[in-house]
C-alpha positions as CSV (number, residue, x, y, z in Angstrom):
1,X,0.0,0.0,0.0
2,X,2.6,2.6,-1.1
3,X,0.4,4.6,-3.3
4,X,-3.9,4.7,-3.0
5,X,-6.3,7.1,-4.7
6,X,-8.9,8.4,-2.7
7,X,-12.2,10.9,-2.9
8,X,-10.7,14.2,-2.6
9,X,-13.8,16.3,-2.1
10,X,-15.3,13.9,1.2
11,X,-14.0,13.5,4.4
12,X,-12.8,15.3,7.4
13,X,-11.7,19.1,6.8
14,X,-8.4,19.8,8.4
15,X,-7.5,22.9,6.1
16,X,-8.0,25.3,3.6
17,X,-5.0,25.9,2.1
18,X,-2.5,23.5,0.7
19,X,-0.1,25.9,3.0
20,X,-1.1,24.7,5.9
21,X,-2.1,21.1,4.8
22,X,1.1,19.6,5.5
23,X,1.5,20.9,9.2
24,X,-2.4,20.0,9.6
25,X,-2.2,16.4,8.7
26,X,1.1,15.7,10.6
27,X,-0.5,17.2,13.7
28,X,-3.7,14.6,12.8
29,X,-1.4,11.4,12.9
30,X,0.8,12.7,15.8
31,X,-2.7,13.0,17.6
32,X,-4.7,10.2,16.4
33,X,-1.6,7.9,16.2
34,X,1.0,7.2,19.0
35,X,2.4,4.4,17.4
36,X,5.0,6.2,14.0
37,X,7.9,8.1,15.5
38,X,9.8,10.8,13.5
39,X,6.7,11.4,10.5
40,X,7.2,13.6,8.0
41,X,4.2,15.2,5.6
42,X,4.8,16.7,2.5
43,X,1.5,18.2,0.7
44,X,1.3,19.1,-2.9
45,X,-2.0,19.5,-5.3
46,X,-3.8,16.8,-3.5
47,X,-0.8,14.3,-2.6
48,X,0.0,14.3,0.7
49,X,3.3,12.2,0.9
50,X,3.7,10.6,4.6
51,X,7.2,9.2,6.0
52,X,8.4,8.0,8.9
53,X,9.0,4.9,11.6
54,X,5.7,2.9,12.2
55,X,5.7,0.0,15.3
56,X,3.7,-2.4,12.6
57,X,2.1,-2.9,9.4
58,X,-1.1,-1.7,11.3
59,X,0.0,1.0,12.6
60,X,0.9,1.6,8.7
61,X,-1.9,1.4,6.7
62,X,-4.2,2.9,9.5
63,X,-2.3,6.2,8.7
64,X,-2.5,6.0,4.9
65,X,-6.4,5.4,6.1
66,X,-6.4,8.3,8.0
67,X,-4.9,10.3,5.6
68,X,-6.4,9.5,2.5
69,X,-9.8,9.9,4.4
70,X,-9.0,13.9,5.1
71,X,-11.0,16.3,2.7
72,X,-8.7,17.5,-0.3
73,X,-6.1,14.5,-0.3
74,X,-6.7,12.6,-3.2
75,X,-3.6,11.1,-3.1
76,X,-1.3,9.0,-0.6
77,X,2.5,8.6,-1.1
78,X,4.0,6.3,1.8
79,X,6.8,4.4,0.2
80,X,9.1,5.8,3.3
81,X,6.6,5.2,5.8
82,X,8.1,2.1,7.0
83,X,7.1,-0.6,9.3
84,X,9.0,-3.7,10.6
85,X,9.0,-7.1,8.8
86,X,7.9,-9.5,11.1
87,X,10.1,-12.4,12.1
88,X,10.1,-15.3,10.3
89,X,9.0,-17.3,13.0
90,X,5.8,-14.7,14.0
91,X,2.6,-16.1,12.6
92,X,1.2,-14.0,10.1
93,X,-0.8,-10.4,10.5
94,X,-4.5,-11.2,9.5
95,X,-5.4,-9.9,6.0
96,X,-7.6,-7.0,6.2
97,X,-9.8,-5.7,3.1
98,X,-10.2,-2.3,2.2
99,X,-13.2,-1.0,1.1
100,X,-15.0,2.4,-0.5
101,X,-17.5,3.3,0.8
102,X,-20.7,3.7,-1.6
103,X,-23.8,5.8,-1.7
104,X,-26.2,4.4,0.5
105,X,-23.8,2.1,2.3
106,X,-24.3,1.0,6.1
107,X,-22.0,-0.5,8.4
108,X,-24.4,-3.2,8.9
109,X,-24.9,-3.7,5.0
110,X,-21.3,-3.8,4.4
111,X,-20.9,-6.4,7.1
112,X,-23.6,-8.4,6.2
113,X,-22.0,-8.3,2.9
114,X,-18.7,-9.8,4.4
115,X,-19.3,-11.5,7.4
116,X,-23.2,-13.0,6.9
117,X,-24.6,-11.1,9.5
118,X,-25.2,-7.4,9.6
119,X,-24.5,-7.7,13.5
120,X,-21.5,-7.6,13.0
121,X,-21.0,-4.2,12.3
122,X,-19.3,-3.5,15.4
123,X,-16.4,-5.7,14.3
124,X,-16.4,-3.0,11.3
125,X,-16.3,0.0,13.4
126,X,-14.0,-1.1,16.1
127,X,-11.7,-1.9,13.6
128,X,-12.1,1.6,11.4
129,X,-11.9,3.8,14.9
130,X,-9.4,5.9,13.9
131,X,-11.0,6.7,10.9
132,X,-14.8,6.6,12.3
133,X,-16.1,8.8,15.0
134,X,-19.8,7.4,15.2
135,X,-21.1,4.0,13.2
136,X,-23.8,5.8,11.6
137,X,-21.8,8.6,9.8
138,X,-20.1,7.1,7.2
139,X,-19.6,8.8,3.7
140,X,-19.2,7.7,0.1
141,X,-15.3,7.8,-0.7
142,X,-14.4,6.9,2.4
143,X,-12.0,3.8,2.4
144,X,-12.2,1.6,5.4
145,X,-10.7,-1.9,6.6
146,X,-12.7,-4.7,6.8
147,X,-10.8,-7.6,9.1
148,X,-10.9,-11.0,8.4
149,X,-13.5,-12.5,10.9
């Protein structure tokens, strides 16, 4: 995940001019995030380029999430955000899916859609907190992970 496309008119507002979009979103992740150490943001026309030390492939991808889910990023460069490869011997990180978000789109729908049972929407949100404040405002555009069950 070193380079995703994203909606760039939905999502949270963080600034209003590409000036300050850089400063805003690094301020985002250093808040939202404790787990990347020395991060970096470069903003440019809609790319918002994000480097620095993340603790784990998680910890990775929830901050290209987070980014890419900010009003006026289209897209996300990470190639330097880097996480650890796990040791041979670790077993392996679950997959995760990622999914857009469409028109009409409920947590419950989407995890009825995955899991069987729109109950299970919880697993969805819990999963998407980060990104999520409340499971009933979600948005079209908005790219979420969907664990494996």
């Amino acid at each position: 995940m070193g380079l995703l496309d994203f909606a760039r008119d939905v999502g949270r507002q963080l600034f209003d001019t590409d000036a300050e979009a850089a400063d805003n979103i690094k301020q985002h992740l250093e808040i939202k995030t404790s787990g990347i150490k020395n991060i970096e943001v470069e903003f440019d026309d809609g790319v918002a380029t994000i480097c620095g030390d993340c603790d784990s492939k998680a910890t990775r991808d929830s901050a290209i999430l987070m980014v890419g889910n900010i009003k006026g990023v289209e897209k996300v460069v990470a190639d330097d955000l880097k996480a650890p490869e796990p040791p041979p011997e670790a077993p392996p990180e679950p997959e995760e899916t990622f999914y857009e978000i469409k028109s009409g789109d409920t947590l419950g729908a989407i995890a009825k859609q995955f899991y069987g049972k729109a109950s299970k929407y919880m697993t969805i949100f819990e999963a998407n907190r980060d990104i999520i404040d409340d499971p009933n405002k979600i948005y079209p555009g908005q790219k979420i992970r969907i664990p494996s069950e």
